[in-house]
C-alpha angles and dihedrals in degrees: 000000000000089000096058094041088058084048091060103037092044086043081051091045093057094036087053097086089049094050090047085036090059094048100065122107121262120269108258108231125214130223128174119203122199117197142188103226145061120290094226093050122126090224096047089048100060088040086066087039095063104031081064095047095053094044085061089052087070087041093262102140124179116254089008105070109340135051113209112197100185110199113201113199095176085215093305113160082201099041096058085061105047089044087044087063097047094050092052091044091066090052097222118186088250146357129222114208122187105199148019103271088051089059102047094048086048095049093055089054100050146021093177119045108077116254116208107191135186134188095034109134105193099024083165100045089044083056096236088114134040092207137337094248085051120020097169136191112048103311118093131149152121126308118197094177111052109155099225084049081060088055096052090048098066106040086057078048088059100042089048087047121015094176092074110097095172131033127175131198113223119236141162105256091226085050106115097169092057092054102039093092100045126070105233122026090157102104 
């Protein structure tokens, strides 16, 4: 019986640093997030509303578990790169970039930590990817305007309603971004 009572007490002995081990706190995550608009904006508002809302959604919870540092450059020129480099500065484990000019001025700051961006329309023509399959380096992201996607558009446009012989996609007409991945935004 002494002998399996050493057995247990020297088994509990080893297994006591993964108990403890098991018991500390997760490690909080950090995320910076550099935006286009104002920070008081209606629109920009319910953007950080729901990105919140989705990250709970994977059990990512603000102050729990996450640390969210939001950036605004109110479409500042300036103001991307100077938030680029703050946002570097606190070495989060990824960025998310909404636009273009996010992810320019991030790029510039950083090849290692990983860029998420939105709301580009050519990642690929604006040279912060090498393909959509593979973006490669440290920039990734979605992409709601790829030129070949517009082909197959309309041709599911054309299939849903055959009657159609000419389409048009809405744009601001200052909006660069809109027009770097089609061939013409002239007229």
């Amino acid at each position: 019986m002494k002998r399996r009572g050493f057995i247990a007490v020297t088994a509990g002995m080893a297994a006591w640093p993964l108990a403890g081990h098991a018991q500390q706190a997760e490690r909080l995550r950090r995320v910076g997030v550099l935006m286009p608009y104002a920070e008081n904006d209606p629109i920009t508002r319910a953007f950080v509303t729901a990105f919140a809302q989705a990250l709970e959604r994977f059990a990512w919870v603000e102050g729990k578990n996450i640390r969210i540092d939001y950036r605004f450059a109110s479409g500042d020129p300036a103001l991307f790169k100077t938030y680029a480099a703050e946002l570097v500065g606190l070495s989060p484990d990824a960025i998310l970039a909404s636009s273009p000019p996010a992810v320019a001025a991030l790029r510039e700051q950083t090849r290692t930590i990983p860029i998420v961006f939105v709301l580009v329309v050519d990642p690929v023509g604006l040279g912060f990817a090498q393909s959509l399959a593979r973006p490669g380096g440290n920039i990734t992201g979605f992409s709601g305007y790829d030129a070949p996607m517009m082909g197959k558009w309309l041709q599911l446009l054309k299939k849903v309603a055959p009657r159609v012989s000419r389409g048009r996609r809405p744009f601001a007409r200052d909006d660069s971004e809109a027009c770097s991945g089609t061939r013409r935004c002239d007229d």
